[in-house]
C-alpha positions in Angstrom: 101.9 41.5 -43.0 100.0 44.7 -43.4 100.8 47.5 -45.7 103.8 49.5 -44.3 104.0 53.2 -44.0 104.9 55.3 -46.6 109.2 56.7 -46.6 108.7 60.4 -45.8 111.1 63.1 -47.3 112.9 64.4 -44.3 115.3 67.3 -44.0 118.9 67.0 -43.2 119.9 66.7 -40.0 123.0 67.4 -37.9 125.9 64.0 -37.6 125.9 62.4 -33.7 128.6 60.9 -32.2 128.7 56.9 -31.3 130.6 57.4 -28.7 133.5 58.9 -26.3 135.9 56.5 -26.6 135.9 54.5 -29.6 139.1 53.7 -31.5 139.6 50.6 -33.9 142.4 48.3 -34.9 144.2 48.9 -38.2 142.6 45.8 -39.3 139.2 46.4 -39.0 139.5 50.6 -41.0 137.0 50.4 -43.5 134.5 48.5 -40.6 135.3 51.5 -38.2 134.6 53.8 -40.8 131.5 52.2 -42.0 130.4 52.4 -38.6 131.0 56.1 -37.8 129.0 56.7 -41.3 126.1 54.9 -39.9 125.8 56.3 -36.5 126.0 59.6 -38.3 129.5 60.8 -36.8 130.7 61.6 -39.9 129.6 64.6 -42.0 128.0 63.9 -45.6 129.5 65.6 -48.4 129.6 69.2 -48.1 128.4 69.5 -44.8 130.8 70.5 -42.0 130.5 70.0 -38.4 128.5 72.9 -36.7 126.3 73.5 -39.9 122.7 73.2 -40.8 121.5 72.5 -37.1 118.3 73.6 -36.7 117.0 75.3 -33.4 115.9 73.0 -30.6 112.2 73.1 -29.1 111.7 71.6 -25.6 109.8 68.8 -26.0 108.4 68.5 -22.1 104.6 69.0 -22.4 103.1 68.4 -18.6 100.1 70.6 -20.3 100.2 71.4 -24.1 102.6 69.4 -25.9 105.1 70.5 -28.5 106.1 69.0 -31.6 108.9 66.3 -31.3 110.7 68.1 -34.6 113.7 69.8 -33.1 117.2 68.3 -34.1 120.0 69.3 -31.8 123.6 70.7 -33.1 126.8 68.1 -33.7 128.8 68.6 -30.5 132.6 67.9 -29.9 131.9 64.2 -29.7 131.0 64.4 -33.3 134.6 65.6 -34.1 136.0 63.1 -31.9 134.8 60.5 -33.6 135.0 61.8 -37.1 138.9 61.8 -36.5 138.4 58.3 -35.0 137.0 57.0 -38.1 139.1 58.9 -40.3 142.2 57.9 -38.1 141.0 53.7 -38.8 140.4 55.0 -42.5 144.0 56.4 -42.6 145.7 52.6 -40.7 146.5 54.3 -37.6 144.0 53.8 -35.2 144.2 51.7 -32.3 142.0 49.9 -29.6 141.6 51.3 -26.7 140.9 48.6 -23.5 137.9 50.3 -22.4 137.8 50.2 -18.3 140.4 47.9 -17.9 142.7 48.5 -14.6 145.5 50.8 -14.5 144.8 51.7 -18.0 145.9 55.0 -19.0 144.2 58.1 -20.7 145.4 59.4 -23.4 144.9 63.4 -23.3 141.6 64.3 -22.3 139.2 61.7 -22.4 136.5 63.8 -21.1 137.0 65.9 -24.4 134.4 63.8 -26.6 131.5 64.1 -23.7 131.3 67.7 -23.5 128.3 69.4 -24.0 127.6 70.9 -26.9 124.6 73.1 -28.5 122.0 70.9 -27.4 122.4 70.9 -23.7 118.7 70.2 -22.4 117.5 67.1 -21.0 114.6 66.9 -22.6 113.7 64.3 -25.5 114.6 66.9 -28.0 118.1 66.3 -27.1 117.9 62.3 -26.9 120.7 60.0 -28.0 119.0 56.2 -27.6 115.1 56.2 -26.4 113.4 52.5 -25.0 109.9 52.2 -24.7 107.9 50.3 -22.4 103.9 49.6 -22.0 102.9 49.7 -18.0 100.3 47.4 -16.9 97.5 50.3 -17.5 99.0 50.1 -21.2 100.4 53.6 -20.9 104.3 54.0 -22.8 107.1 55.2 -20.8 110.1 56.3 -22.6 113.6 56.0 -21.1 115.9 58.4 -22.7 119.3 59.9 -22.9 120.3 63.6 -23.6 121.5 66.8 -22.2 123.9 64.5 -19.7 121.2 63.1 -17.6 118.6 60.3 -17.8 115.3 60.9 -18.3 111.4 59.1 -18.6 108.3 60.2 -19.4 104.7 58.6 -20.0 102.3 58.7 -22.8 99.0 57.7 -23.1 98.3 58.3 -26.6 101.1 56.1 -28.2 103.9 58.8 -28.3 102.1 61.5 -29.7 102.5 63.5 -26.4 104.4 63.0 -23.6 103.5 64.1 -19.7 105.9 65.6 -17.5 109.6 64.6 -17.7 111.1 63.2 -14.5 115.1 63.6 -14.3 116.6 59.8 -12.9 120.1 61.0 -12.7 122.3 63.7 -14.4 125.7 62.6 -14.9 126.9 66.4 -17.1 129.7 65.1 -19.3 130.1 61.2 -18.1 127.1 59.9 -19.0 127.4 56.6 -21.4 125.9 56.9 -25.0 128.1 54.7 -27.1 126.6 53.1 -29.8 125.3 50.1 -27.8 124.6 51.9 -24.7 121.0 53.2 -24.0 118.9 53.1 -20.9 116.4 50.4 -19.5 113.1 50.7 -18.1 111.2 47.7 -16.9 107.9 47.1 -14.8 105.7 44.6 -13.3 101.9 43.8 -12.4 102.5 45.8 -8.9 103.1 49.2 -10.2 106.8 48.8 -9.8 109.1 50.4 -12.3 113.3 49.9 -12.5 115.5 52.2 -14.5 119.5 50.6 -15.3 121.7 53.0 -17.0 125.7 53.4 -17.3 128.0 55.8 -16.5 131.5 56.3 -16.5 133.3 56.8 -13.1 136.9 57.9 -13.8 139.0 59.0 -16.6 140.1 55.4 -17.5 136.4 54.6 -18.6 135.6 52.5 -15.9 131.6 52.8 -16.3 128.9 52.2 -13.4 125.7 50.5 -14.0 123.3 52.1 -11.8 119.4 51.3 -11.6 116.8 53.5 -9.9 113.3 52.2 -8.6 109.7 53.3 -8.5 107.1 51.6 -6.8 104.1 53.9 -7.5 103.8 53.4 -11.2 106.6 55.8 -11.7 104.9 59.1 -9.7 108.0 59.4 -7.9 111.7 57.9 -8.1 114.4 56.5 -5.4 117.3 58.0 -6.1 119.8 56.0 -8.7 122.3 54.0 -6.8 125.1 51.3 -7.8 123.9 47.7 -8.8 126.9 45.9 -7.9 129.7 46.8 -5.2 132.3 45.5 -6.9 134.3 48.5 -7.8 135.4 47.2 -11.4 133.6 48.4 -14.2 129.8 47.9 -15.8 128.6 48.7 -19.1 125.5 47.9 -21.3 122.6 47.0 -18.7 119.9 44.9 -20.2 116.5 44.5 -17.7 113.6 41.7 -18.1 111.1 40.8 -15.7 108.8 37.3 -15.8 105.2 37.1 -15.4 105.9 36.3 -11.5 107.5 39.6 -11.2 110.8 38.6 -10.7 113.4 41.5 -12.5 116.5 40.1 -13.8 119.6 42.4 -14.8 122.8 41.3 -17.1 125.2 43.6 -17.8 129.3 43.6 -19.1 131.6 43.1 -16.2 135.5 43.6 -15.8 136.0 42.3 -12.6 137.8 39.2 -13.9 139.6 41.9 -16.1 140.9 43.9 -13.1 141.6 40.5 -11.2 144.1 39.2 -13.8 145.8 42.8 -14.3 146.4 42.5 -10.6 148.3 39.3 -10.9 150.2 40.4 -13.4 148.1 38.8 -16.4 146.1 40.4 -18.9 142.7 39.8 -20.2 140.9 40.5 -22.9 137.1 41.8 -23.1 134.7 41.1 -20.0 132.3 39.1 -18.4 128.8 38.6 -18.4 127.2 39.5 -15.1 123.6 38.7 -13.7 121.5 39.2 -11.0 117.7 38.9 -9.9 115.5 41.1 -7.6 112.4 40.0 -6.1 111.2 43.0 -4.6 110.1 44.9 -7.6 113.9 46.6 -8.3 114.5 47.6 -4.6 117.3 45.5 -4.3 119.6 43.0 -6.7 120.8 39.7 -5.4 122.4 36.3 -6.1 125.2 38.7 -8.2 127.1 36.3 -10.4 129.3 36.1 -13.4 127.6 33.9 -16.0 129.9 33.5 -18.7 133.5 35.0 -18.3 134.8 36.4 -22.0 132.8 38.8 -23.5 133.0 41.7 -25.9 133.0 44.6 -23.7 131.7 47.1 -26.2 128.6 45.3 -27.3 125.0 45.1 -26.4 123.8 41.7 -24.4 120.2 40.5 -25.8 117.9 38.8 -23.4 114.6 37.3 -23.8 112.7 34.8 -21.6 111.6 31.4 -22.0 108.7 29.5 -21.7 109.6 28.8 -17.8 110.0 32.4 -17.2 114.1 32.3 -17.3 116.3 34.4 -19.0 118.3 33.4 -22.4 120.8 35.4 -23.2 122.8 36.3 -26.5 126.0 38.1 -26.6 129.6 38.8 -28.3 131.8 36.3 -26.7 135.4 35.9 -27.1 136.7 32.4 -28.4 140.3 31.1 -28.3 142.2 33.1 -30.6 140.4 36.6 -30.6 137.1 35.2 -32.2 134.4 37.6 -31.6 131.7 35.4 -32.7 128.5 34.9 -30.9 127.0 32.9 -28.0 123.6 32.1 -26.5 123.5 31.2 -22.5 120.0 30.1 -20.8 119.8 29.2 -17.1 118.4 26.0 -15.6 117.3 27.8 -12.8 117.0 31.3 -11.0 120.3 30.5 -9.8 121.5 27.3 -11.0 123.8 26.5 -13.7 123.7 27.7 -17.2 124.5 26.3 -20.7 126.1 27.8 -23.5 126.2 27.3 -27.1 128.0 29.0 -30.1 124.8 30.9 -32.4 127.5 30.6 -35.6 131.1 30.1 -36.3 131.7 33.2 -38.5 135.4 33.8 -37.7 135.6 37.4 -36.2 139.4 37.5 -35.4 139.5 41.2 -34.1 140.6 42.7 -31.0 138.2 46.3 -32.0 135.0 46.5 -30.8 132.4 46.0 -33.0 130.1 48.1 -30.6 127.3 46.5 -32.6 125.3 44.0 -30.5 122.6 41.5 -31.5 118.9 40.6 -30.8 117.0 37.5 -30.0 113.5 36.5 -29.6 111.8 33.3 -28.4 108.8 32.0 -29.8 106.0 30.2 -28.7 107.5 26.7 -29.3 110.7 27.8 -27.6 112.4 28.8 -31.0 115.2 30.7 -30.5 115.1 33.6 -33.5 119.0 35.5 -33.7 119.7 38.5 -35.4 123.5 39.7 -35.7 126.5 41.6 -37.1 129.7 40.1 -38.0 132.8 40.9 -40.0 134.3 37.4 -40.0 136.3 35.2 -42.7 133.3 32.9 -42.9 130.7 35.6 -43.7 130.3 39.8 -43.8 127.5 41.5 -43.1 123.6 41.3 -40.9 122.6 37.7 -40.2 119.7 35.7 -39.1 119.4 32.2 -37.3 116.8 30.3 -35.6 117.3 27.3 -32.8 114.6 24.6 -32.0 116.5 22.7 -29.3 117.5 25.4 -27.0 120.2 26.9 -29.0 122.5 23.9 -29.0 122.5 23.5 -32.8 120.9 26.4 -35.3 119.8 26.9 -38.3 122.6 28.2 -41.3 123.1 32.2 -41.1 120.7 33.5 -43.9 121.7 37.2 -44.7 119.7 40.1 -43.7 119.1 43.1 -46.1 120.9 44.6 -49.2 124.9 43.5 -48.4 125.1 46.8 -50.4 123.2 49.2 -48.0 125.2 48.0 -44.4 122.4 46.4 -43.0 122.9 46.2 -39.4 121.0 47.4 -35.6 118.7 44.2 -35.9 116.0 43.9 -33.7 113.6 40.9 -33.0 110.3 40.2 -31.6 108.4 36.9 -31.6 104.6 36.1 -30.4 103.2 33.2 -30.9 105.0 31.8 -33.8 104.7 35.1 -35.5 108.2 36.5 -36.0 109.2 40.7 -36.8 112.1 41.2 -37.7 114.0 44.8 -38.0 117.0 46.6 -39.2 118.7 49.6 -40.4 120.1 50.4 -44.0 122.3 53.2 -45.5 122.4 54.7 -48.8 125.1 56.9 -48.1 122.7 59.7 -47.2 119.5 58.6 -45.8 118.9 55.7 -43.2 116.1 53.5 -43.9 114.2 50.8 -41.2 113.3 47.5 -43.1 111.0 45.1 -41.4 110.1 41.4 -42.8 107.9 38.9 -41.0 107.2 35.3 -40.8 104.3 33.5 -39.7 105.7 29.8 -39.7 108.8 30.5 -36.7 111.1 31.8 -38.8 110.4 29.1 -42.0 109.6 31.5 -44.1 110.0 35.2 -44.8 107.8 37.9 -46.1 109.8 40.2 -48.5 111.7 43.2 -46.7 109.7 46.2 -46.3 110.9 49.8 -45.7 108.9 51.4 -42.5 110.6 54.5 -42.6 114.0 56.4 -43.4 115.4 60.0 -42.5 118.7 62.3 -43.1 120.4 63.0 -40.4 121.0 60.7 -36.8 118.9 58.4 -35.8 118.7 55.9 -32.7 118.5 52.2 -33.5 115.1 50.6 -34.4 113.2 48.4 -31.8 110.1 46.4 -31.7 107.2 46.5 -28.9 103.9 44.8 -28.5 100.5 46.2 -27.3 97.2 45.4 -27.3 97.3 43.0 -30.5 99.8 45.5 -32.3 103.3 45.2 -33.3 105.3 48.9 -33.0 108.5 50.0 -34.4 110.0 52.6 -31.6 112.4 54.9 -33.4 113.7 58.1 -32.6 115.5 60.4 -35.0 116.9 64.0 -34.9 115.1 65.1 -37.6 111.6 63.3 -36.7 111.6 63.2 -33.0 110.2 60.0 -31.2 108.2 57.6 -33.2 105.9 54.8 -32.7 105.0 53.1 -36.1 102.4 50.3 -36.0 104.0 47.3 -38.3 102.0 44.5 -37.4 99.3 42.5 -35.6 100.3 39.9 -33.0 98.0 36.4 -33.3 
């Protein structure tokens, strides 16, 4: 593993907020609060809300760019969720079914999305950033901010970016929970797709929309609806296979709104798939995978050796267990199989809104990375599968149990393994990175890539060109892209 780059001293930035509608059980308080702290929703000591923002810089550079180093103001969803958290701190919060039908809203819900000082679109106003490398090797960055959705390319690793292009603006709706982030994808024919969520209505029912390029991302359809099932769609995850083929999972409540319409009431959602085979233009062969998931966390896919999609999620097991699953396909379209990753005993009905992250290997390992808060075990954990995740290996803990580890990402070539996470000190969130060079046998000891005061997105891990990157974006930083690694 090479030598990792130094911490630098960063000054304090402005809190963020993780989210519009967030609200925990009294059984889960400190968890809730620990994870408003770590999203940054709550303000350190001495600092209030509305202080020591710093002014904002555009950061759009079609022809001289500008440096990415221009945090953005806290903004009423910072309040909101401060209250949240202190609200689960205090024993009085309680869930809130997300998008379910008929559900009511309490006051405004629109309250937490408003605007605040930093209004702009541009990156300097970026919740959640994902990167991905075009078949000329040129970055794109997907981003959130300002209320719309934005990309950009760079052909110098992220120092500069060209000219932004605006996919959709959604002022005051747009999703940016603490899971939720936009997707970009692209294939060998210049084709690009962009999935993102929104939320349609003032009971939270969300839309996943994707929008398509098929000029190398010169110029954009216009965003449209994946599905038209009106229930609602959260947390879009994209892939595409070396044939080209672009597969799309996301977190249904179809079967949600079914059983509220027959009387019954369910808990969580489903996991929802479909495949396009004309370079994003249009999504068939819509199904519902797996039917009880989480609907507040992140689904992690990554493809197999045959060019199929495994996926890993929050599932719900008999009796409120929000432990984790792993679901691979036998086919495009054909029947899938699923296996729990661990049985950690999560009996909650909150939502974590923490998801996990998986890699496969070039033996077909299956490497796991996730958060749990169950009887069996507290805290980040890792796993690995070697026969198609029907049995795996026992959770080893991730990181200092003292510093929250959690926001795990994963990424696997050859039988070289990275993986990633966030810390917390209390103050300043650090990325920690470890490798293994055996499929997950052994580990090298953690590492700390970088840390900052202030929000910051979660950490993930991309490959170009024989290098390992760590994509991070931060208020106080800007976007980063941090070589950690050489790939085999």
């Amino acid at each position: 593993m090479p030598a990792l780059t130094s911490p630098v001293g960063i000054p304090a930035g402005p809190p963020v907020a993780s989210g519009p509608h967030r609200r925990c059980a009294a059984g889960a308080a400190m968890f809730c609060l620990a994870l408003a702290l770590w999203v940054g929703a709550v303000p350190g000591p001495g600092q209030a809300h509305g202080q020591g923002a710093l002014p904002v810089t555009a950061m759009e550079a079609p022809a001289a760019p500008a440096a990415p180093d221009a945090p953005d103001a806290p903004d009423a969803q910072d309040a909101q969720d401060a209250q949240d958290a202190q609200d689960a701190h205090a024993g009085h919060g309680g869930h809130a079914a997300h998008g379910s039908a008929g559900s009511a809203a309490t006051g405004d819900p629109y309250r937490a999305l408003s605007a605040g000082s930093c209004q702009e679109p541009t990156l300097a106003c970026a919740r959640a950033a994902s990167p991905f490398f075009d078949r000329e090797g040129a970055l794109w960055l997907a981003w959130s901010g300002g209320g719309a959705i934005s990309v950009a390319r760079s052909t110098d690793l992220g120092v500069t970016f060209g000219a932004r292009t605006e996919i959709a603006r959604h002022p005051g709706t747009l999703d940016t929970g603490p899971d939720a982030r936009p997707q970009i994808v692209g294939d060998d024919r210049g084709n690009l797709v962009v999935a993102y969520a929104f939320f349609r209505d003032k009971q939270w029912n969300a839309q996943v929309n994707v929008a398509t390029s098929h000029d190398n991302g010169h110029t954009f359809a216009p965003a449209r609806p994946v599905s038209a099932d009106p229930s609602s769609q959260r947390f879009p995850s994209l892939s595409v296979n070396a044939d080209g083929r672009i597969f799309l999972a996301w977190i249904d409540k179809r079967l949600v709104a079914a059983a509220s319409t027959s009387g019954q009431k369910k808990a969580g959602g489903s996991i929802a798939t479909a495949w396009s085979m004309d370079g994003g233009s249009t999504f068939s062969g819509e199904r519902i995978a797996y039917d009880d998931s989480c609907e507040c966390c992140r689904i992690a896919v990554a493809l197999d050796g045959r060019g199929l999609p495994v996926l890993v999620f929050r599932a719900i097991f008999p009796g409120s267990v929000r432990d984790h699953a792993v679901l691979e396909f036998a086919a495009p379209d054909g029947a899938v199989a699923t296996h729990r990753v661990a049985n950690d005993g999560w009996k909650t009905d909150a939502c974590p809104h923490h998801g996990p992250a998986l890699a496969i290997s070039g033996s077909g390992t299956y490497h796991v990375a996730w958060f749990t808060q169950g009887q069996a075990r507290q805290g980040a954990f890792y796993a690995r599968s070697r026969d198609r995740g029907v049995h795996f290996t026992a959770p080893r803990p991730v990181g200092n149990p003292k510093a929250q580890p959690g926001r795990a990402a994963l990424l696997a070539r050859g039988e070289h393994v990275w993986l990633a996470w966030k810390e917390f000190d209390g103050r300043r969130a650090s990325v920690m990175i470890q490798d293994s060079t055996d499929d997950g046998l052994t580990w090298s000891a953690p590492g700390k890539v970088a840390e900052v005061t202030g929000y910051s997105d979660h950490p993930l891990l991309v490959a170009q060109a024989g290098k390992v990157y760590l994509s991070w974006l931060t208020t106080a930083n800007g976007y980063r892209l941090i070589e950690v690694g050489r790939t085999p």
